[in-house]
C-alpha positions as CSV (number, residue, x, y, z in Angstrom):
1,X,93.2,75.1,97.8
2,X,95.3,72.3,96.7
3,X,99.3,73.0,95.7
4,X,100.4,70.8,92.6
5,X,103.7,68.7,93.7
6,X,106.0,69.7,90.9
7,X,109.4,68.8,91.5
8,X,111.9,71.8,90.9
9,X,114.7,69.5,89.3
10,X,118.3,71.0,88.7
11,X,118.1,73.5,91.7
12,X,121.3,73.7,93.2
13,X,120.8,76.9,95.3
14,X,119.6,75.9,98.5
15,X,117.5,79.1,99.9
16,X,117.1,79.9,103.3
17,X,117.3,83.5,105.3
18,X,119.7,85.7,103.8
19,X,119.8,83.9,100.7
20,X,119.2,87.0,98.0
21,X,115.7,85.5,97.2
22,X,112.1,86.9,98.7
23,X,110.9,85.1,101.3
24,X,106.9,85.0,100.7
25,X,105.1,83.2,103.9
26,X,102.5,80.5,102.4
27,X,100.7,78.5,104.8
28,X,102.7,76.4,107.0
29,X,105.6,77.0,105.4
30,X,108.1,79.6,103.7
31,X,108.3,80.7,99.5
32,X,111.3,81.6,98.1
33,X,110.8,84.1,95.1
34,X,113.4,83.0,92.1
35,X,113.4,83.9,88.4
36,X,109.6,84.5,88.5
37,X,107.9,81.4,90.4
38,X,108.2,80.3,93.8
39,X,109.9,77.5,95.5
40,X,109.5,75.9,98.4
41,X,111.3,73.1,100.4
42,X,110.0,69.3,100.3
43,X,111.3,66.5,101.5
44,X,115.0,67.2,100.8
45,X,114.4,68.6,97.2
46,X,113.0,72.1,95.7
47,X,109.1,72.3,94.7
48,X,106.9,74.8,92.0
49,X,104.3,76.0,94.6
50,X,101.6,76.8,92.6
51,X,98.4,76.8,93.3
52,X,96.0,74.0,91.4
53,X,92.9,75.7,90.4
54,X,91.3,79.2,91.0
55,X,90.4,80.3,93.7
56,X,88.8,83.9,94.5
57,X,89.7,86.1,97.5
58,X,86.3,86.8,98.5
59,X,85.4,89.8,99.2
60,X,88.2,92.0,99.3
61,X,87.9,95.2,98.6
62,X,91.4,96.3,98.9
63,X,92.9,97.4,95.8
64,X,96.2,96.2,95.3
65,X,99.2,98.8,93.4
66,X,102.5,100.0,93.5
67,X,101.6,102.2,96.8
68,X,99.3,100.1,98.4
69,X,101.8,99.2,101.2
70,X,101.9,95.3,100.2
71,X,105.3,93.8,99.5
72,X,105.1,93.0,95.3
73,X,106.9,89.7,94.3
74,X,107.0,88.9,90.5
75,X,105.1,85.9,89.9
76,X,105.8,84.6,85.8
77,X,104.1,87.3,83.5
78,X,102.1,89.0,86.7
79,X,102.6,90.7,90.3
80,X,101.6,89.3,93.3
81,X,100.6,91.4,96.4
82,X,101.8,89.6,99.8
83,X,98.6,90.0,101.8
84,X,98.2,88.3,105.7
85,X,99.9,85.5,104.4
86,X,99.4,84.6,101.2
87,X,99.5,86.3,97.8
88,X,96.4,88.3,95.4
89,X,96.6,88.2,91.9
90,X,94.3,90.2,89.7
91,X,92.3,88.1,87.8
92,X,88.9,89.1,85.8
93,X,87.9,92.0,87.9
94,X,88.5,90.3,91.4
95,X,91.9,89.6,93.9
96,X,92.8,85.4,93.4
97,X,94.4,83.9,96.6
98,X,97.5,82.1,95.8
């Protein structure tokens, strides 16, 4: 899955550990949970990380909820489930990876 580069411009928090802000493991690299989308640190500035595209978790057949023992993190008008590294969304009747 392919991550647009959208620049977070006017961010003058810098996150890090301890910072107030869920940290959400992505990849390689470390999400920070603020105002409803995630950022991420790139190349001395603050970046959306949002996936481009759709993409299915395939076959998963956990279903994700408030006691479901997965961290929530509020993601725009939606919850994501923190999930072996990366986040579900609902979507259509299946889990999306994000």
């Amino acid at each position: 899955m392919t991550l647009m580069h959208q620049e977070h411009a006017t961010h003058p928090h810098a996150h890090g550990p301890g910072c107030g802000h869920t940290e959400v493991p992505h990849g390689d690299h470390i999400d920070y949970a603020h105002d409803g989308h995630l950022h991420r640190a790139h190349s001395g500035h603050w970046d959306e990380c949002e996936p481009a595209g759709h993409a299915a978790h395939q076959s998963h057949e956990h279903q994700h909820g408030e006691d479901c023992g997965h961290r929530r993190v509020q993601h725009g008008d939606h919850v994501d489930y923190l999930h072996d590294g990366h986040r579900h969304a609902a979507h259509d009747g299946h889990w999306d990876d994000h």
